[in-house]
Backbone as a printed PyTorch tensor [residue, N CA C, xyz], in Angstrom:
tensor([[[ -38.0800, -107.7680,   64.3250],
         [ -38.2990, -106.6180,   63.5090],
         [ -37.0220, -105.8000,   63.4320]],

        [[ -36.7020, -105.1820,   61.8570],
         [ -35.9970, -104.5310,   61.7060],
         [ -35.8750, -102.9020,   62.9120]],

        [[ -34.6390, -102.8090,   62.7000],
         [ -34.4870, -101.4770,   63.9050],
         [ -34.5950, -100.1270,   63.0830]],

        [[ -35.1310,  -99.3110,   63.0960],
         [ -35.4650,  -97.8130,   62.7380],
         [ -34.3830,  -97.4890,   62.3420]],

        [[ -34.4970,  -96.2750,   60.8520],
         [ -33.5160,  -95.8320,   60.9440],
         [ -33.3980,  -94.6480,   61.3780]],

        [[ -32.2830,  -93.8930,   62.2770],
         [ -32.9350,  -92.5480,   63.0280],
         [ -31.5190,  -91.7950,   62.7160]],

        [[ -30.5130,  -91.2470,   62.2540],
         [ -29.4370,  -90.9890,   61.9530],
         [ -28.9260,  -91.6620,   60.2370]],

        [[ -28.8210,  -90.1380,   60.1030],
         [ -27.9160,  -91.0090,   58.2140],
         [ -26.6470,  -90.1950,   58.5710]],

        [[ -25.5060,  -91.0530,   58.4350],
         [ -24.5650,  -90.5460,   58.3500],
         [ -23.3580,  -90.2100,   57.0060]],

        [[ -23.2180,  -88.9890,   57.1150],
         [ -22.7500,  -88.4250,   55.4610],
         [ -21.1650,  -88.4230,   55.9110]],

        [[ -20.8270,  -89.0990,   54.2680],
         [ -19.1340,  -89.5820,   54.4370],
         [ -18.6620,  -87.9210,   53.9500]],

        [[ -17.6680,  -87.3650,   54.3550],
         [ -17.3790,  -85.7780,   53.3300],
         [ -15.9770,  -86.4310,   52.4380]],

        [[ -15.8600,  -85.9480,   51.5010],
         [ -14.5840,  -86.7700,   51.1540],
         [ -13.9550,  -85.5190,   51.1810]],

        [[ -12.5700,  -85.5040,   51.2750],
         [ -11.5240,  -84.7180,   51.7150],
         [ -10.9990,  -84.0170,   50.4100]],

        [[ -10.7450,  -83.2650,   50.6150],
         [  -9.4310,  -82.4960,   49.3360],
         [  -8.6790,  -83.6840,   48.5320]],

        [[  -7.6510,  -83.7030,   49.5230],
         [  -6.4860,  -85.2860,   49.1660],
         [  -7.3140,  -86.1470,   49.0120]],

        [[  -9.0550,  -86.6570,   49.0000],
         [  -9.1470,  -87.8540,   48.6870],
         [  -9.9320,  -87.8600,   46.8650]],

        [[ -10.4620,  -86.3380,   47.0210],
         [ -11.1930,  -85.6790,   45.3100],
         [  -9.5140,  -86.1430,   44.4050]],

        [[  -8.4810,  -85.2490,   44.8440],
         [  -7.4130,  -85.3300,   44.1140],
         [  -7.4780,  -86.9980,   44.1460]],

        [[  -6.8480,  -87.8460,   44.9140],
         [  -6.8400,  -89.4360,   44.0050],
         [  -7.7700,  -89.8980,   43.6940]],

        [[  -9.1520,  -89.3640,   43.3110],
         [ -10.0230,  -90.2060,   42.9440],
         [  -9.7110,  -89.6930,   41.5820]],

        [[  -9.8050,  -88.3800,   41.6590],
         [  -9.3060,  -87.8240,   40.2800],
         [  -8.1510,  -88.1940,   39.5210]],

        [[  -6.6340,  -88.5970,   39.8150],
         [  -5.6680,  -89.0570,   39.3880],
         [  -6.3480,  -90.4290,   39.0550]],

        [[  -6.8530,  -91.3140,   40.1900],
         [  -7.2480,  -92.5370,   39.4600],
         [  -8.0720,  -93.0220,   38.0010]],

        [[  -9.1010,  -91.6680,   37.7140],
         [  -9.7440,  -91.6510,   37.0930],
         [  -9.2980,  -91.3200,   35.7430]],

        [[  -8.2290,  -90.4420,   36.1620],
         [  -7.4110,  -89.9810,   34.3600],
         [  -6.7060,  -91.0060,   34.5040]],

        [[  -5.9360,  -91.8780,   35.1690],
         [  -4.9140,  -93.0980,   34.9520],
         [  -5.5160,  -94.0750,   34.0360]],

        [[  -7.0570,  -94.1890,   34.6420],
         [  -7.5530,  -95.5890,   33.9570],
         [  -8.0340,  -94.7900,   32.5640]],

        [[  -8.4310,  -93.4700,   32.1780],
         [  -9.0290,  -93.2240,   30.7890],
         [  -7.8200,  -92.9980,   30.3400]],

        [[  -6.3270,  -92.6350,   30.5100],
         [  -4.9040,  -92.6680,   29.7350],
         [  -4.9320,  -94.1460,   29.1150]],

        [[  -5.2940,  -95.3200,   30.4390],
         [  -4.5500,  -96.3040,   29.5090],
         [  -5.7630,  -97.0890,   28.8290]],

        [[  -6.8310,  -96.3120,   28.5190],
         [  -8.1140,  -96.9590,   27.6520],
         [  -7.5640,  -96.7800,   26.3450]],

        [[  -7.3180,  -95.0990,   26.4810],
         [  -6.8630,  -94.6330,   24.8310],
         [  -5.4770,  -94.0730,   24.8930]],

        [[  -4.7410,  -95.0130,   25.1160],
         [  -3.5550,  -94.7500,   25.0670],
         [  -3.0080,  -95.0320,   23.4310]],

        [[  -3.5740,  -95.2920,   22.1900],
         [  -3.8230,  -95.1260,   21.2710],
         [  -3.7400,  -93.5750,   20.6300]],

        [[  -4.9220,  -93.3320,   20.9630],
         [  -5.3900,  -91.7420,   20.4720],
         [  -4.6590,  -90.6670,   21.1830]],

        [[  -4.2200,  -91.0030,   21.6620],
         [  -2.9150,  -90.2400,   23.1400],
         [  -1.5180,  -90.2110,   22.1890]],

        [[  -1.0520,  -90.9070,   22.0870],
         [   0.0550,  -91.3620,   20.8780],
         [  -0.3700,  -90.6190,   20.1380]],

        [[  -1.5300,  -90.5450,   19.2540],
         [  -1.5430,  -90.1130,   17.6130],
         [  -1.2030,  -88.7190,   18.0040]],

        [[  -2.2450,  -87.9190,   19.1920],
         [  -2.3950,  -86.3240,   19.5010],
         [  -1.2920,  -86.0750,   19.7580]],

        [[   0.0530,  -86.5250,   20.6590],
         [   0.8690,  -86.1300,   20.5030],
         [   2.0320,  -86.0190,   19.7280]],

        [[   1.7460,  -86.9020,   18.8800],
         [   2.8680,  -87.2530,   17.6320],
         [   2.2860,  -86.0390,   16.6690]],

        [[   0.8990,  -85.7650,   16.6600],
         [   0.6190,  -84.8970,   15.7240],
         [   1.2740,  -83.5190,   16.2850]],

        [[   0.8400,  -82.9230,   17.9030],
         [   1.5670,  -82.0690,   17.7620],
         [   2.7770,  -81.7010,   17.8710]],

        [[   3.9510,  -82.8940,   18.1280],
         [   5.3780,  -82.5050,   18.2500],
         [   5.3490,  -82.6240,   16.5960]],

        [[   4.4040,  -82.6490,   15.7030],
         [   4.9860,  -82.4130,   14.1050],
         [   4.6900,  -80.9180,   13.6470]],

        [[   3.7070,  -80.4590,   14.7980],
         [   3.3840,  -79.0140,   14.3450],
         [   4.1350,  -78.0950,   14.3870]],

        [[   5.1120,  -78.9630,   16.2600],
         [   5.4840,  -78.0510,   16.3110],
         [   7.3410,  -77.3550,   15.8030]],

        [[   7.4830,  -78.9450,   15.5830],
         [   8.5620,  -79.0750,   14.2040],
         [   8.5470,  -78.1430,   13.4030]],

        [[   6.9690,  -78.0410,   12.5550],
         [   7.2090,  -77.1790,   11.0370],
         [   7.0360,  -76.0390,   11.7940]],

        [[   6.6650,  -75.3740,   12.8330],
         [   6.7830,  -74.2040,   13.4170],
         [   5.0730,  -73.1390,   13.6570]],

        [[   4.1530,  -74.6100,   13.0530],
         [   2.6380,  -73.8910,   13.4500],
         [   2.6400,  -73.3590,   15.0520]],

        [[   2.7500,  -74.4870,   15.7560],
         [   2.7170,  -74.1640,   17.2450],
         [   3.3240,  -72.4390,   17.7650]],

        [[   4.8120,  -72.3060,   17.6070],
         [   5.1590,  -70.8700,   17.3890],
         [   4.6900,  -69.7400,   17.1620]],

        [[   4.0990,  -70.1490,   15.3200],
         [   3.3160,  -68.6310,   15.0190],
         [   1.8490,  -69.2160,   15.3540]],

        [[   1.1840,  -69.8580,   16.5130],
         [   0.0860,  -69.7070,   16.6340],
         [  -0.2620,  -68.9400,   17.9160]],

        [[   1.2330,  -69.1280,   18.3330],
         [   1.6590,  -68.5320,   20.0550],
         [   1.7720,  -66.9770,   19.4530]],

        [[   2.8740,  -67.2260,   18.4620],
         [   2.9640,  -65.4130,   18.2930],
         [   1.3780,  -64.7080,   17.9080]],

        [[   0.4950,  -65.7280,   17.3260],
         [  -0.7990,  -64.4130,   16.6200],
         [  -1.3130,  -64.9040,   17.8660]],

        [[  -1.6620,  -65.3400,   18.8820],
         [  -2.1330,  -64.9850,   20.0920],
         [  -1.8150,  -64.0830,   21.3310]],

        [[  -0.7960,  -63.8740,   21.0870],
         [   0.0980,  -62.6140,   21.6720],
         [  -0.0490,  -61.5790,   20.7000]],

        [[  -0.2810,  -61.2080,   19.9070],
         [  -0.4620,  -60.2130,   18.6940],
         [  -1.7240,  -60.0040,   18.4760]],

        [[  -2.6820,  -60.6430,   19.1040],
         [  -4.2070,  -61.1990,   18.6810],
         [  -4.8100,  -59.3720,   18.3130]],

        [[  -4.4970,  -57.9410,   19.2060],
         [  -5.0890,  -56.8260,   19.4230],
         [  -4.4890,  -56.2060,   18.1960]],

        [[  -3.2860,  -56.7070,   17.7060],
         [  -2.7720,  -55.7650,   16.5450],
         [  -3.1110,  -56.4340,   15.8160]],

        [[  -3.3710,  -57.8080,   15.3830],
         [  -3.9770,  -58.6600,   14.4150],
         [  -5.4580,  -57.9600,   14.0750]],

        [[  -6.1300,  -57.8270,   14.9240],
         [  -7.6690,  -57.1340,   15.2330],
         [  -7.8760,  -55.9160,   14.5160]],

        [[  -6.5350,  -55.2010,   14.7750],
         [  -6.6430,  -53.7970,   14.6060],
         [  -6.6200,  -53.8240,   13.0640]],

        [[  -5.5170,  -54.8930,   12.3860],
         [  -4.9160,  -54.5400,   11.4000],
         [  -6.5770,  -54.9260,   10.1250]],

        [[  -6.9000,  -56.1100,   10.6660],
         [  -8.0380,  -56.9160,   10.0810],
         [  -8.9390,  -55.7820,    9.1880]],

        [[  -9.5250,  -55.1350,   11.0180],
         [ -10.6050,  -54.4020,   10.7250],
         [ -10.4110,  -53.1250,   10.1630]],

        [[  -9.0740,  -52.8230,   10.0580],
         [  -8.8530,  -51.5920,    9.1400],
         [  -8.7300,  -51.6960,    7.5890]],

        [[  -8.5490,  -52.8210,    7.1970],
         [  -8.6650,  -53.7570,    5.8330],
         [ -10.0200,  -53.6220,    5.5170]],

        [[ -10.7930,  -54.2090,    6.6440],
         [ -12.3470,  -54.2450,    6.1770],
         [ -12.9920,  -52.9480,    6.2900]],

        [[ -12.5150,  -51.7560,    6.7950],
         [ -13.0290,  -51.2700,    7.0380],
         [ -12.6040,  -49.9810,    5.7360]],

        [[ -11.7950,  -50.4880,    4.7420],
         [ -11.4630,  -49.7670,    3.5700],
         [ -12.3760,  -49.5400,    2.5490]],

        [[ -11.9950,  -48.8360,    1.9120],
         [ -13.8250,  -47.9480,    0.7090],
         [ -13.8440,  -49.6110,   -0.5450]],

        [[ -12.8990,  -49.7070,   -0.6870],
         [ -13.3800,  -50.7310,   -1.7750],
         [ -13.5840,  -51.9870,   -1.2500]],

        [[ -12.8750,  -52.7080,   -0.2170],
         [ -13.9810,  -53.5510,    0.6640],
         [ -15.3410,  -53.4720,    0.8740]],

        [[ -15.7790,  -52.1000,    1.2730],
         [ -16.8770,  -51.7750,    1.4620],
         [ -17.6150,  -51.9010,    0.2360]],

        [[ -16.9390,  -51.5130,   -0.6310],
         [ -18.0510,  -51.2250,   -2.0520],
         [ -18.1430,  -52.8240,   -2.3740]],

        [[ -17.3790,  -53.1920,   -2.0690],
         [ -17.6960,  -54.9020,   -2.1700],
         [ -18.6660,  -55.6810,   -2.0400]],

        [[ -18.7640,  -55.1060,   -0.6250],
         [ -19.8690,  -55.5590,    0.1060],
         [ -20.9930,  -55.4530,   -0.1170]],

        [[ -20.8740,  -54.0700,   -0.6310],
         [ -22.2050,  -53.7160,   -0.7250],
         [ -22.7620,  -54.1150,   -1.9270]],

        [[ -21.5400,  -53.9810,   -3.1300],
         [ -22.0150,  -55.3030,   -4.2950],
         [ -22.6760,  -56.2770,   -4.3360]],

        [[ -21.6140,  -56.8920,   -3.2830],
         [ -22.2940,  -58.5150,   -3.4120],
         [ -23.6610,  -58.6940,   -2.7860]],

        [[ -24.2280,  -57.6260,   -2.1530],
         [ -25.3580,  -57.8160,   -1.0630],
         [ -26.6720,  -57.3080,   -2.2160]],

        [[ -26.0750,  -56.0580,   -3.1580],
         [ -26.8030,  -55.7220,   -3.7920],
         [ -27.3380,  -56.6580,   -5.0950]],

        [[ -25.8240,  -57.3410,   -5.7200],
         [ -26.3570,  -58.5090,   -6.3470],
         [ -27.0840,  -59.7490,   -5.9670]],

        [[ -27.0740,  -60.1680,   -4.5730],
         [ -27.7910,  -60.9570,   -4.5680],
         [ -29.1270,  -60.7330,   -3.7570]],

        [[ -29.7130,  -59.4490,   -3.7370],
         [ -30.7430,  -59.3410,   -3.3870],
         [ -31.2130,  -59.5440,   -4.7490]],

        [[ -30.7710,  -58.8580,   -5.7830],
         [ -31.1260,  -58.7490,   -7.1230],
         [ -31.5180,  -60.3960,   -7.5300]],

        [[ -30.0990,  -60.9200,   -7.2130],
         [ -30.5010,  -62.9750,   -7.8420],
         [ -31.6990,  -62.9180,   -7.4920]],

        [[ -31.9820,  -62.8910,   -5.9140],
         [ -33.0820,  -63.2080,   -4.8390],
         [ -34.4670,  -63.1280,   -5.4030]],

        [[ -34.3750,  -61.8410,   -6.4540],
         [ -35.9360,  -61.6050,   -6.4290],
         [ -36.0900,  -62.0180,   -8.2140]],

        [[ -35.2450,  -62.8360,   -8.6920],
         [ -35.5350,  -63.1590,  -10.0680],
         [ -35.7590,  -64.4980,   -9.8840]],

        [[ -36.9490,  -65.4270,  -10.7240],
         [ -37.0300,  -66.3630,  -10.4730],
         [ -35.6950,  -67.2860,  -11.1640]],

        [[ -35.9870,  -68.1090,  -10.7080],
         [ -34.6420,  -69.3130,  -10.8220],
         [ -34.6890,  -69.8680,  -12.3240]],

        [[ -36.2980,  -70.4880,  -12.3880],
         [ -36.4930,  -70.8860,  -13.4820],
         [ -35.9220,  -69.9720,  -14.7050]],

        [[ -36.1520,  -68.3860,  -14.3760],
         [ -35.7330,  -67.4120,  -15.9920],
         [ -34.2930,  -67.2730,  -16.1490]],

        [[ -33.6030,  -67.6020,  -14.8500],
         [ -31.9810,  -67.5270,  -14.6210],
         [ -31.8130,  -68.6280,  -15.2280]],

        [[ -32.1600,  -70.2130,  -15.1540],
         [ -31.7060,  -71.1100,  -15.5530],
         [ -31.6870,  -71.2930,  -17.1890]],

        [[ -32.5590,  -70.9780,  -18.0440],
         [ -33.1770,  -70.3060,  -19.1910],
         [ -32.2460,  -69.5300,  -19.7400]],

        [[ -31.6020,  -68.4110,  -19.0880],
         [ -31.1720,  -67.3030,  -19.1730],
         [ -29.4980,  -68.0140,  -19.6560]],

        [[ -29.5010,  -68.6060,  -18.8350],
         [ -28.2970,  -69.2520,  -18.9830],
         [ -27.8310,  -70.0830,  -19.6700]],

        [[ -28.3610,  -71.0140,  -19.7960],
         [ -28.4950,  -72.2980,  -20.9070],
         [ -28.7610,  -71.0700,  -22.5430]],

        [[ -29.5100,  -70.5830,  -22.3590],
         [ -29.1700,  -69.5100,  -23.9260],
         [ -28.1810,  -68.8660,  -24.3450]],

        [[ -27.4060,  -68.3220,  -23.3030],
         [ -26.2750,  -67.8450,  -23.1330],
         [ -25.0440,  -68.8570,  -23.9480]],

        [[ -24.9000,  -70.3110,  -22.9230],
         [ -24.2040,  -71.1890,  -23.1500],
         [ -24.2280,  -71.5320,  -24.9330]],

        [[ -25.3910,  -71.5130,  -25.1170],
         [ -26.2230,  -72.1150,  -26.5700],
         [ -25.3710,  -70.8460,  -27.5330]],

        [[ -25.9360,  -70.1290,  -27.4500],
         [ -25.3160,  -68.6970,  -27.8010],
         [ -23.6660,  -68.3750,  -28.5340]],

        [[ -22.8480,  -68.3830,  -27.0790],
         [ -21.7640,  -68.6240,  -27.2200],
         [ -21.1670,  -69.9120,  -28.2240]],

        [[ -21.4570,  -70.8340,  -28.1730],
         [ -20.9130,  -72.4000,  -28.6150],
         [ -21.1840,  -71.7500,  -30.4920]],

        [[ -22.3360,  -71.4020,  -30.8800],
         [ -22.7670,  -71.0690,  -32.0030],
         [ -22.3480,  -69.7290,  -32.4590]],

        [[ -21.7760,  -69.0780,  -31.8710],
         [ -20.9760,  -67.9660,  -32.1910],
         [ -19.4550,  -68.0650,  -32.3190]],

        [[ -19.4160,  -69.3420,  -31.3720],
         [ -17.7340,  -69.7320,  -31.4460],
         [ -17.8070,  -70.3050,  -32.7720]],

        [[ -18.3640,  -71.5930,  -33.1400],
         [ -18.1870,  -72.2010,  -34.8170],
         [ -18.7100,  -71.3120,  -35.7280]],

        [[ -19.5200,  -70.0180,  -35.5660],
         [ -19.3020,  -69.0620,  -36.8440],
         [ -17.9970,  -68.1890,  -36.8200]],

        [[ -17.6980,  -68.0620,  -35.8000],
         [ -15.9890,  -67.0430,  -35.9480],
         [ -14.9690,  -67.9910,  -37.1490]],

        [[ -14.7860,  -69.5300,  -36.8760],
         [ -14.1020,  -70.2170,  -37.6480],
         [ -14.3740,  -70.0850,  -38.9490]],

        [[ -15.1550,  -69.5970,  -39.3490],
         [ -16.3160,  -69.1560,  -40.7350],
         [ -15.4610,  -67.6720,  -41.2790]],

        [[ -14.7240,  -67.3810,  -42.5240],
         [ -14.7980,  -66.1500,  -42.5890],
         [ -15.9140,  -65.6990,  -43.4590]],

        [[ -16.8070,  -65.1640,  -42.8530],
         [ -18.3100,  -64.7320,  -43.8190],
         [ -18.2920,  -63.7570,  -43.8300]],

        [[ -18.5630,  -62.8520,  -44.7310],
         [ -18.8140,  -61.5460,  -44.3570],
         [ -20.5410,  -61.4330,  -44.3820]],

        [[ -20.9400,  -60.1990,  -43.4780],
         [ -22.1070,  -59.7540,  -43.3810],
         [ -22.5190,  -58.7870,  -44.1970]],

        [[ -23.2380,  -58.4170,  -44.8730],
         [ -24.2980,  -57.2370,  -45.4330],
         [ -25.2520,  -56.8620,  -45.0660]],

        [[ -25.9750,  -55.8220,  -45.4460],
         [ -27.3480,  -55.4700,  -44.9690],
         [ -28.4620,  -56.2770,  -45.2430]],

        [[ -28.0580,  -56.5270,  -46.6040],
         [ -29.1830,  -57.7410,  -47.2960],
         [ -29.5320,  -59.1620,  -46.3100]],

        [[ -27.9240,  -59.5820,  -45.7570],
         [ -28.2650,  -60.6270,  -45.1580],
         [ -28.5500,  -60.1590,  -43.7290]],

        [[ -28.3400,  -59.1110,  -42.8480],
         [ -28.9920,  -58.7030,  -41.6150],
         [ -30.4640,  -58.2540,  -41.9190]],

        [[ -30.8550,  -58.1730,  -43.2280],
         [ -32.4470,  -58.0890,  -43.2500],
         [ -33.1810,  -59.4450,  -43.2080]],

        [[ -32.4760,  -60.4680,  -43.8770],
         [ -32.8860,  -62.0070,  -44.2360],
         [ -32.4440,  -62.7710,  -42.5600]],

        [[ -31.7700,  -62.4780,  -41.9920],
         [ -32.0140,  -63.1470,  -40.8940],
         [ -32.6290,  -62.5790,  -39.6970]],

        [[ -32.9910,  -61.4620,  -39.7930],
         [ -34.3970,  -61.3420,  -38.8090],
         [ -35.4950,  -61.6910,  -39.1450]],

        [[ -35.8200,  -62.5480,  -39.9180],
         [ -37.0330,  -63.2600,  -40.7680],
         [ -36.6750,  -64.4210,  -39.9440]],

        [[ -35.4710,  -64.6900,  -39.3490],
         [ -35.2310,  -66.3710,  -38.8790],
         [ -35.5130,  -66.5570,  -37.3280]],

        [[ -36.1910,  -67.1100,  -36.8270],
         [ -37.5440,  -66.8400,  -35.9220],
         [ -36.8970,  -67.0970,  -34.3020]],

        [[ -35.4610,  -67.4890,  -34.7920],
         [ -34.8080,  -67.7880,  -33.6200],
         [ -33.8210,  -66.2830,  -32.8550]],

        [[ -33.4970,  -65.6130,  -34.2230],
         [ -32.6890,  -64.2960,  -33.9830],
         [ -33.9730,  -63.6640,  -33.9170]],

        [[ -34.9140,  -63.6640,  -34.3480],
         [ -36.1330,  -62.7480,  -33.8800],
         [ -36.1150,  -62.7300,  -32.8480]],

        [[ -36.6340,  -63.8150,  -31.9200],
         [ -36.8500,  -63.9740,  -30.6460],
         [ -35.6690,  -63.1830,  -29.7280]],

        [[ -34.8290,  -63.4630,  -30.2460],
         [ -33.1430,  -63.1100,  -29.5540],
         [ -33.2070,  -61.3110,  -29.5470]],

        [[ -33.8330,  -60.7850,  -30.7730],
         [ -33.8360,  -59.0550,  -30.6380],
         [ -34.8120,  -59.2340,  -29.7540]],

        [[ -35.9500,  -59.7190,  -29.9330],
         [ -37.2330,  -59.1660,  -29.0790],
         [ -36.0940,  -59.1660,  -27.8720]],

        [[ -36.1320,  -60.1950,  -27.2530],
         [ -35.9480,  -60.3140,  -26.2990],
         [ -34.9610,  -59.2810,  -25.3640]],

        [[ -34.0360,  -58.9180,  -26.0660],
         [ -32.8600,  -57.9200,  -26.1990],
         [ -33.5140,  -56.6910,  -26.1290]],

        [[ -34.6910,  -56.3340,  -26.7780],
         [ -34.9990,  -55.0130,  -27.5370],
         [ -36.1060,  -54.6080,  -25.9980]],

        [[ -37.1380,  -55.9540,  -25.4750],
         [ -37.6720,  -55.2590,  -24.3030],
         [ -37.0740,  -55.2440,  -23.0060]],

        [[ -35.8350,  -56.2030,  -22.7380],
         [ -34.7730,  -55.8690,  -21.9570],
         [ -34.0660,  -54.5650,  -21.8830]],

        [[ -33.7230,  -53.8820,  -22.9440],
         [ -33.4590,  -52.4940,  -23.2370],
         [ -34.0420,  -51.7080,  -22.4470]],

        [[ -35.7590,  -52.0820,  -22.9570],
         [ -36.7800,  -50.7820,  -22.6770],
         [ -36.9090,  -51.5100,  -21.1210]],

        [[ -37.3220,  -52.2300,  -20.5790],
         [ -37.2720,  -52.2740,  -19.5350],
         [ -36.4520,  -51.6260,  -18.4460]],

        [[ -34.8400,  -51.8870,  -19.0900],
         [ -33.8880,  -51.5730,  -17.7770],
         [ -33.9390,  -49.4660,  -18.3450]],

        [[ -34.2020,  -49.4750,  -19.2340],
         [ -33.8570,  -47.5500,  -19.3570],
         [ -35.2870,  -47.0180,  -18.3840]],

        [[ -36.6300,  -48.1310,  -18.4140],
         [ -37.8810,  -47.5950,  -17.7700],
         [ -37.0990,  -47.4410,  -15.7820]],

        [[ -36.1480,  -48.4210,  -15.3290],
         [ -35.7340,  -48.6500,  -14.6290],
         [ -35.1150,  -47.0240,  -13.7400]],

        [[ -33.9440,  -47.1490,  -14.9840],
         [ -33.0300,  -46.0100,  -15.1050],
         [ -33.4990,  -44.6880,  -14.9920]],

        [[ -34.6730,  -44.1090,  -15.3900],
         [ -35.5470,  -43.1850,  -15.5440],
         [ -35.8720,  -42.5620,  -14.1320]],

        [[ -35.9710,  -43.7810,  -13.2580],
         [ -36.1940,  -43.6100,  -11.7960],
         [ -35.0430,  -42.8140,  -10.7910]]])
């Protein structure tokens, strides 16, 4: 019969022996990718050629006046009004459906293209013919549409 086991004995590994296990361990992953080792350093002795390395040292040493300078930029009235633009316009996108924007747009496009080949046109307009083409069911639509957009945004404005 096997003999009991009554004692475990624990190996400690030493300072000097962590350090060469550790040197051994980067030796053998150096010469796995000793490939990709090459490229990283070829890339950065090119950085530091064109002089990135330098000014990346200088804005890290500068990093508090860099900070300072930033946030005093952002922290200017028409930055701000910027901001508050863009936040205000797109709450605005936000709450219009997509479908009437997409619509909205494509008419627009339509619009323009057909206003560009009448400019090439020298026609003149009269009253006679601004009475005869609101009879034409497409510029109808185009005032309506215009005319309760009006009243809508002044019902807006009122507020």
């Amino acid at each position: 019969m096997a003999k009991p086991i009554t004692s475990i004995v624990k190996t400690e590994v030493t300072p000097e022996q962590k350090r060469q296990n550790s040197l051994e361990e980067l030796q053998t992953l150096l010469t796995e990718h000793d490939d990709a080792l090459n490229k990283i350093i070829t890339i950065i002795g090119d950085l530091h050629a064109i002089g990135v390395l330098d000014a990346a040292s200088s804005m890290l040493q500068a990093k508090e006046d860099i900070t300072k300078i930033a946030l005093d930029q952002v922290a200017r009235e028409p930055v701000t009004n910027l901001i508050n633009h863009a936040m205000n316009a797109s709450g605005a996108l936000a709450s219009i459906d997509p479908d009437v924007t997409a619509k909205l747009a494509g008419s627009v496009q339509s619009g323009l293209k057909a206003a560009e080949q009448q400019m090439e046109k020298d026609e003149k307009i009269n009253i006679l013919s601004l009475l005869k083409l609101i009879n034409d069911p497409d510029i109808n639509r185009a005032v309506r549409f215009g005319i309760h957009f009006l009243k809508g945004m002044g019902k807006e404005l009122e507020k």
